[in-house]
C-alpha positions as a Markdown table, in Angstrom:
| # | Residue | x | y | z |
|---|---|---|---|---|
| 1 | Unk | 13.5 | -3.4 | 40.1 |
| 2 | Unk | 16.2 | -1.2 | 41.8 |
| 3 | Unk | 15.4 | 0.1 | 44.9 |
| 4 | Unk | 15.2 | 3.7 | 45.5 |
| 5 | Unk | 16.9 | 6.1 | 48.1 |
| 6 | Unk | 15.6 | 8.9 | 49.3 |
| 7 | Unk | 18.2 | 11.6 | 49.1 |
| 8 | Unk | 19.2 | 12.8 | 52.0 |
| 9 | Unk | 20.1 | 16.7 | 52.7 |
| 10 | Unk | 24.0 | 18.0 | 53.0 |
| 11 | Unk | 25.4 | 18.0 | 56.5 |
| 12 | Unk | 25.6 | 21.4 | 57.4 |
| 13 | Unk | 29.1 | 22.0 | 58.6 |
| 14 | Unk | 28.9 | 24.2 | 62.1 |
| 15 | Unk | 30.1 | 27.6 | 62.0 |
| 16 | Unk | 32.5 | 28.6 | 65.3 |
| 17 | Unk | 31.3 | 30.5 | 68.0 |
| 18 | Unk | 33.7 | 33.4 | 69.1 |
| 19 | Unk | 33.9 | 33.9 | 72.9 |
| 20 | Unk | 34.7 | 37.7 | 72.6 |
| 21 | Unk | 36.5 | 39.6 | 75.4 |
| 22 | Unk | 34.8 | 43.0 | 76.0 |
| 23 | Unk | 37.1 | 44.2 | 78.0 |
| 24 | Unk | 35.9 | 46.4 | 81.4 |
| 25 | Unk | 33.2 | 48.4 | 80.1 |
| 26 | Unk | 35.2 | 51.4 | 77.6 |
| 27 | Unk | 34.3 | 50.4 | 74.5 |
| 28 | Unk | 37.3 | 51.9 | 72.8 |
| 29 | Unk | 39.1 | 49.1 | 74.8 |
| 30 | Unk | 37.8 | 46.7 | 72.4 |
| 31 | Unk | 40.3 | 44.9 | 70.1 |
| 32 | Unk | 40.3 | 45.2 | 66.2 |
| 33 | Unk | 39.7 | 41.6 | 66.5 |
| 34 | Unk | 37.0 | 41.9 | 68.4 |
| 35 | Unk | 35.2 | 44.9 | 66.6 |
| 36 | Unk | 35.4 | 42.4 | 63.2 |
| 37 | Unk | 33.9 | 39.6 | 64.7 |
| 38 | Unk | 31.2 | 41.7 | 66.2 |
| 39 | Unk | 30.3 | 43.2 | 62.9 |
| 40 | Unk | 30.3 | 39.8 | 61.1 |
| 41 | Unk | 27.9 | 38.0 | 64.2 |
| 42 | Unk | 24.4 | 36.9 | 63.5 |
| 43 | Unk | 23.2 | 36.1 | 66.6 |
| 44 | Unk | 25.1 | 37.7 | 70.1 |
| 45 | Unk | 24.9 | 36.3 | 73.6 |
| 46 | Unk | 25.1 | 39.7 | 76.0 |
| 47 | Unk | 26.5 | 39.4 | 79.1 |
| 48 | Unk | 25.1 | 41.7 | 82.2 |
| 49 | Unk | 28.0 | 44.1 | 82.6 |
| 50 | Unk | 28.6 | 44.8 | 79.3 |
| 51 | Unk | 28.4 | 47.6 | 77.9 |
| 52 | Unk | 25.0 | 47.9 | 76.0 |
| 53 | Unk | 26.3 | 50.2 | 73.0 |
| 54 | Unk | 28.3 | 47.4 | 71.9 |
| 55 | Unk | 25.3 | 46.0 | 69.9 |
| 56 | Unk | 25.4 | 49.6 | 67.6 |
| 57 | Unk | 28.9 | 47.2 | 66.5 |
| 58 | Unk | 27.0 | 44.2 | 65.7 |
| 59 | Unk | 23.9 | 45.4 | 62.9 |
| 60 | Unk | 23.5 | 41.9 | 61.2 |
| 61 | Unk | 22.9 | 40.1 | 64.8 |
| 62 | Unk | 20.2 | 39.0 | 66.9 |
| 63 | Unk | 20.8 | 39.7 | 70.1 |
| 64 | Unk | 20.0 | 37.2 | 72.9 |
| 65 | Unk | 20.6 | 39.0 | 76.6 |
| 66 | Unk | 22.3 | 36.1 | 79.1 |
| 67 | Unk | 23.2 | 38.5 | 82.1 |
| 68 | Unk | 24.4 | 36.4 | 85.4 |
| 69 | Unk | 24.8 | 38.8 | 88.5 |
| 70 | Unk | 25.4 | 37.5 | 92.1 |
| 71 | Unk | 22.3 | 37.4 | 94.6 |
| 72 | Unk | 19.7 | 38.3 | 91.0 |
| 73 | Unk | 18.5 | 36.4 | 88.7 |
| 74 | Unk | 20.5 | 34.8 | 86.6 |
| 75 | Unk | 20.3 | 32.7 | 82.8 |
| 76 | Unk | 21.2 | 29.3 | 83.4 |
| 77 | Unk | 25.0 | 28.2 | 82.2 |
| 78 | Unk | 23.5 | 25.2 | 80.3 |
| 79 | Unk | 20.6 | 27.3 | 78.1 |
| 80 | Unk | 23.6 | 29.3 | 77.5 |
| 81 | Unk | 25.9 | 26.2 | 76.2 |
| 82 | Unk | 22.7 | 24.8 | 74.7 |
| 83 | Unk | 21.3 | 28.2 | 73.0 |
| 84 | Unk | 25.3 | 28.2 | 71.3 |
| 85 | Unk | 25.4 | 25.1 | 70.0 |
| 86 | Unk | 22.3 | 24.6 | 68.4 |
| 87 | Unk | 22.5 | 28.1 | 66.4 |
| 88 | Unk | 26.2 | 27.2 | 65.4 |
| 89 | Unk | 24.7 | 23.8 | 64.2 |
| 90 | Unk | 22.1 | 25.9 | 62.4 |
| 91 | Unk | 25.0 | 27.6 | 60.3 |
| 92 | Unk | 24.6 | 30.6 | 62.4 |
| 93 | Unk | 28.1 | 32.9 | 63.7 |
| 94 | Unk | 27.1 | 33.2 | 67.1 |
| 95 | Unk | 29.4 | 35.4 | 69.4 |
| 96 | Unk | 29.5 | 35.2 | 73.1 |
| 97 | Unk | 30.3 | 38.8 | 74.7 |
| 98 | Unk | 31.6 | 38.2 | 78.0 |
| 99 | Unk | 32.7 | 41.2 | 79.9 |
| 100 | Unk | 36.8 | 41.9 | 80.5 |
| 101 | Unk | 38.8 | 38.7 | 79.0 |
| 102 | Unk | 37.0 | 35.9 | 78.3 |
| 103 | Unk | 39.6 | 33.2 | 80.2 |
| 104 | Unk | 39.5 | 35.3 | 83.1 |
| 105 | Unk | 36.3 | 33.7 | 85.7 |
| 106 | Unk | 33.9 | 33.6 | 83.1 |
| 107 | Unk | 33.4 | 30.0 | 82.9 |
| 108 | Unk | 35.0 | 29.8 | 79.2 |
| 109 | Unk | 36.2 | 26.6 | 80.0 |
| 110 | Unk | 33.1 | 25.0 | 80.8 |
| 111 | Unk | 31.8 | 26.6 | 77.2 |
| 112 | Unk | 34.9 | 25.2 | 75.4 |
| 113 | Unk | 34.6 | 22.1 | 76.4 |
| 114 | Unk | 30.8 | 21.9 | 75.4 |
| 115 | Unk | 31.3 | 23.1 | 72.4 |
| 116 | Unk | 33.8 | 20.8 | 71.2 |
| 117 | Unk | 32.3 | 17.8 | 72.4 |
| 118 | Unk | 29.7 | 18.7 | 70.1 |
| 119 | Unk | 31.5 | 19.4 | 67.0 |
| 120 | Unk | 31.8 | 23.2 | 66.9 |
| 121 | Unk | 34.5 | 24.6 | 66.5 |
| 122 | Unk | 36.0 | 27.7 | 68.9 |
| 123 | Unk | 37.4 | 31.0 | 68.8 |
| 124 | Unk | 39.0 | 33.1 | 71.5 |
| 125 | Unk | 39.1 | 37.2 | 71.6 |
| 126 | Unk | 41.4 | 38.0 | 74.4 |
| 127 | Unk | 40.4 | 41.3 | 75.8 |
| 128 | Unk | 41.6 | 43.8 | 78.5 |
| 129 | Unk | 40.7 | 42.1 | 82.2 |
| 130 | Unk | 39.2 | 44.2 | 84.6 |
| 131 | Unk | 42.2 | 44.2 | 87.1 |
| 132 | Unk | 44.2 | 45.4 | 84.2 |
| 133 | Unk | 41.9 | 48.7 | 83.9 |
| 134 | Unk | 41.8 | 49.2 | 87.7 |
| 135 | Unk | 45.4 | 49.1 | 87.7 |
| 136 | Unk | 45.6 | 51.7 | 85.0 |
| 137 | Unk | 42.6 | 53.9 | 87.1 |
| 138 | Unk | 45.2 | 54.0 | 89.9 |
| 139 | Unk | 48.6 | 54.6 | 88.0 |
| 140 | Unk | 50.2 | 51.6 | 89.2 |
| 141 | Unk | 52.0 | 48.3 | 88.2 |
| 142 | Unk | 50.3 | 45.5 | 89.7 |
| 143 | Unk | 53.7 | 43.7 | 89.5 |
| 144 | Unk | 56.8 | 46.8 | 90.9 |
| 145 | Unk | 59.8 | 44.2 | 91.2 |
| 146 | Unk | 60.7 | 46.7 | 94.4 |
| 147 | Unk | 57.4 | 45.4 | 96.3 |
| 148 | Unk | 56.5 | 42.5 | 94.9 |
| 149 | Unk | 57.7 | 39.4 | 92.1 |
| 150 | Unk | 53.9 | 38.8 | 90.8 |
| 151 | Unk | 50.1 | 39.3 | 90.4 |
| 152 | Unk | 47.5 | 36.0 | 91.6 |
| 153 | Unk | 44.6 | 36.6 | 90.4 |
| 154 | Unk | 41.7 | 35.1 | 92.6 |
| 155 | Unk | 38.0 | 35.0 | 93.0 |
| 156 | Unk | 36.6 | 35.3 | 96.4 |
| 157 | Unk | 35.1 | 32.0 | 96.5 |
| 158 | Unk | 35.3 | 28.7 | 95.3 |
| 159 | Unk | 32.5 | 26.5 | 93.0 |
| 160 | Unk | 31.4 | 24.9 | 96.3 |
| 161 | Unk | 30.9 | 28.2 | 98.3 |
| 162 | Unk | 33.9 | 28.1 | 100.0 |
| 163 | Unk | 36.8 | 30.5 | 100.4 |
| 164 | Unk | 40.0 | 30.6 | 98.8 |
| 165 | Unk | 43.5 | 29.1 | 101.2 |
| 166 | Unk | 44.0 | 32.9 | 101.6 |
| 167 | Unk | 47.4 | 31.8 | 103.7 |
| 168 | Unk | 48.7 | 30.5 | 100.7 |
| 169 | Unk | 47.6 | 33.1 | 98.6 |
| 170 | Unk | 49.5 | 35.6 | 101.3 |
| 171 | Unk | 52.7 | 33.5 | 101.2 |
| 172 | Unk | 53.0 | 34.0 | 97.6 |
| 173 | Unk | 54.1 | 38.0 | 98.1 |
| 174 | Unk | 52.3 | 39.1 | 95.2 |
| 175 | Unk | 49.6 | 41.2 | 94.5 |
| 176 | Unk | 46.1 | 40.4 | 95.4 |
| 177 | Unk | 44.1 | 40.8 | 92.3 |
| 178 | Unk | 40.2 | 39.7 | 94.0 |
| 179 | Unk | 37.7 | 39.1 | 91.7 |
| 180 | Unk | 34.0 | 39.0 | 92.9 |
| 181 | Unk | 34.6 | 39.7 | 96.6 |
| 182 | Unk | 32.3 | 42.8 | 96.9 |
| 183 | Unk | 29.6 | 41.0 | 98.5 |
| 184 | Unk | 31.8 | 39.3 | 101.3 |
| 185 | Unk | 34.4 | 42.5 | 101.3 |
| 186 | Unk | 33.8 | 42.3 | 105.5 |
| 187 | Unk | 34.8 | 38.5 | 106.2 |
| 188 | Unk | 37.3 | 38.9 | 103.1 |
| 189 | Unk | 39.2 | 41.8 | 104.9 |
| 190 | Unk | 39.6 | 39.7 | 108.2 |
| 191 | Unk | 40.8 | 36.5 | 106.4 |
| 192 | Unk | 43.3 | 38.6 | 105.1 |
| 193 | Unk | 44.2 | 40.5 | 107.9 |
| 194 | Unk | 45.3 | 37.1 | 109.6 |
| 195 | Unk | 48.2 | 36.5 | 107.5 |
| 196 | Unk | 49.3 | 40.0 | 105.7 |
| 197 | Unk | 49.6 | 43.1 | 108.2 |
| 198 | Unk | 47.1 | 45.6 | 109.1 |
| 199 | Unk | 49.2 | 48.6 | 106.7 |
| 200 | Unk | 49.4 | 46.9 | 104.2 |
| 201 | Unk | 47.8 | 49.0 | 101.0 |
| 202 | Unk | 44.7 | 48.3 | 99.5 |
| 203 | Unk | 42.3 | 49.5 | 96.6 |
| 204 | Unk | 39.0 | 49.0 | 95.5 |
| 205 | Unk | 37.7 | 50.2 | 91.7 |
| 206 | Unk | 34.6 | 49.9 | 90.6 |
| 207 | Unk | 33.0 | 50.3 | 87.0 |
| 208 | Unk | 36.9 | 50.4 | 85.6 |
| 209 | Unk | 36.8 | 52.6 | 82.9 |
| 210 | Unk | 34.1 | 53.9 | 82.3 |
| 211 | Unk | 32.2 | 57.3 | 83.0 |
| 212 | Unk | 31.0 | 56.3 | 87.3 |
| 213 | Unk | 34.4 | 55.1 | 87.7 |
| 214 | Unk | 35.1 | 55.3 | 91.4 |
| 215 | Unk | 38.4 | 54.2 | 93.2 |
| 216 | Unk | 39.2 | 54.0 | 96.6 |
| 217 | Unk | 42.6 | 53.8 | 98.3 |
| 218 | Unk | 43.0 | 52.5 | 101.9 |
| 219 | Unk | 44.9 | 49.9 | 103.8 |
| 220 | Unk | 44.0 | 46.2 | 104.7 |
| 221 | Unk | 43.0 | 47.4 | 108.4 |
| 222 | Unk | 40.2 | 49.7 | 106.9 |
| 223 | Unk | 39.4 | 47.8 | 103.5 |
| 224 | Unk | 35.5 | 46.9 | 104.8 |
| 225 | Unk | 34.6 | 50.3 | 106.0 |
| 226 | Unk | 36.2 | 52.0 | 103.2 |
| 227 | Unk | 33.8 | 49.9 | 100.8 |
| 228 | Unk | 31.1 | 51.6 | 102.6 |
| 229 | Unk | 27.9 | 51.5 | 100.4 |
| 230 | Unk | 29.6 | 50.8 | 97.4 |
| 231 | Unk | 29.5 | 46.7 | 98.6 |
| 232 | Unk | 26.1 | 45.9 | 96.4 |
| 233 | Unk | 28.4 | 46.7 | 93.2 |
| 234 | Unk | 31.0 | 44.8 | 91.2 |
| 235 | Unk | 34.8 | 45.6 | 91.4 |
| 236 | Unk | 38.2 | 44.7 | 91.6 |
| 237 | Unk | 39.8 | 44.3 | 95.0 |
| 238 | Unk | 43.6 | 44.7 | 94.8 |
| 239 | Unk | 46.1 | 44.2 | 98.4 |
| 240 | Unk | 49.7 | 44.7 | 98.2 |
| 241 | Unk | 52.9 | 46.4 | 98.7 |
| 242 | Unk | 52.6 | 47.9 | 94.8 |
| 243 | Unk | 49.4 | 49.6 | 95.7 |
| 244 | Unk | 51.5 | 52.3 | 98.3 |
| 245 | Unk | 52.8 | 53.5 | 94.5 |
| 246 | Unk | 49.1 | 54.5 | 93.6 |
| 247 | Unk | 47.9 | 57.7 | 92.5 |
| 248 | Unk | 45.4 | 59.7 | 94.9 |
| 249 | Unk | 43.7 | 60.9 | 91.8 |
| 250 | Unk | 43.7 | 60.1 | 87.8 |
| 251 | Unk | 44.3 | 63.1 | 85.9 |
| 252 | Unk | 40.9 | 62.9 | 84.8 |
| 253 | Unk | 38.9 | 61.9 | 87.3 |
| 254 | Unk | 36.7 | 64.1 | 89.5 |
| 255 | Unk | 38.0 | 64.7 | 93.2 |
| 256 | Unk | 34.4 | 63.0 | 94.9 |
| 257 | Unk | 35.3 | 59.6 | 93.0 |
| 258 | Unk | 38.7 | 59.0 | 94.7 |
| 259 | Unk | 39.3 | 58.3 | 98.5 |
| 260 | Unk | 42.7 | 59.1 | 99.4 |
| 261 | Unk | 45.3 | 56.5 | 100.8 |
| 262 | Unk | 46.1 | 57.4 | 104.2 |
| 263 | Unk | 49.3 | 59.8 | 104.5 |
| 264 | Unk | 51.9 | 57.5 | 105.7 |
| 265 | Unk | 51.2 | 55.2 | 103.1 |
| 266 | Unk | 51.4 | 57.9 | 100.2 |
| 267 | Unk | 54.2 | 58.3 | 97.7 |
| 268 | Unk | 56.0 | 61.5 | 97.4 |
């Protein structure tokens, strides 16, 4: 008598997950790329500073809110991998919203790598980075070949806690683009201060883009007291030469959200 076999079901091939690029908070900053795969998601991961609305672009999806802010409480990285992988495996189009580009400090790399090792398959949507829109808050070319040759782009500290070799970083004679440094804007100041002079030009933005935009324009000598209570909120520290060519005020920006940069340092 032939043996029998139970049938077994078809292997569900995994859909990709799209790490999508928000961009700085302006919705209208979004990429057509981005606004398709949003309206063709079935589930979406949220991160924190993202701009809520963006779900009103995503009808079919279930949304799944994975916020990570410094010093709160925080979803953990691996429910996040985990949480993609197992609805992509389900057949699901899962997209991952991370706020300004997705490449840029948002652990992506740790999520690629993840992914693939399961099987799934990856999609990138570049976006604008928030040091992008603060440069375009302040009028102002992050890379001026008269005052500089280049833009690092740096978070304040390392995966271990520490701080960046800001003496390298100095040496390089580019502009300072300082992610995450809000929090540790004192100590960050005087590290600085040790190897770039006291005058040179400074900016802080905060909420790039959108509506409670506010930008501030000092020097390196008075970068911590110029933060003054905004140092519980995110934003984008930039130091350089490039920032003396900043505007005092956006054309559309009310006067209280803009501290000028002091009059020596000012463009005429």
């Amino acid at each position: 008598m032939p043996a029998t076999t139970t049938p077994q079901p078809p292997r569900r091939i995994p859909q990709e997950v799209v790490l999508l690029s928000a961009g700085p908070g302006d919705l209208e900053l979004l990429t057509l790329k981005a606004v398709r795969a949003l309206a063709a998601a079935e589930v979406l991961l949220l991160d924190e500073l993202v701009d809520p609305a963006i779900v009103e672009l995503a009808p079919r999806a279930r949304v799944v809110r994975v916020g990570k802010r410094g010093g709160c409480r925080s979803t953990p990285q691996d429910f996040i991998c985990r949480l993609m992988r197992r609805c992509a495996l389900q057949g699901q189009r899962v997209v991952r919203v991370k706020g300004g580009d997705a490449l840029m400090f948002g652990r992506a790399g740790e999520e690629i790598a993840f992914l693939r090792a399961a099987g799934v398959p990856v999609r990138i949507v570049n976006g604008v980075s928030a040091a992008f829109a603060a440069a375009a808050a302040l009028g102002v070319s992050l890379t001026h070949r008269d005052h500089c040759h280049g833009v690092t782009f740096v978070t304040a500290h390392t995966a271990d806690h520490g701080e960046p070799d800001w003496a390298a970083l100095c040496a390089t004679g580019t502009t300072l683009a300082i992610y995450m440094g809000m929090r540790r804007i004192d100590g960050l100041a005087h590290a600085l201060q040790r190897h770039l002079p006291a005058d040179t030009p400074a900016a802080i933005v905060q909420a790039a883009s959108q509506a409670g935009e506010t930008r501030v324009l000092t020097t390196l000598a008075q970068l911590a007291a110029a933060a003054g209570p905004r140092h519980g909120a995110p934003g984008v520290i930039l130091v350089g030469r490039a920032l003396a060519l900043a505007r005092v005020q956006a054309p559309d920006a009310p006067e209280a959200a803009v501290a000028p940069l002091p009059h020596a340092l000012a463009c005429s």
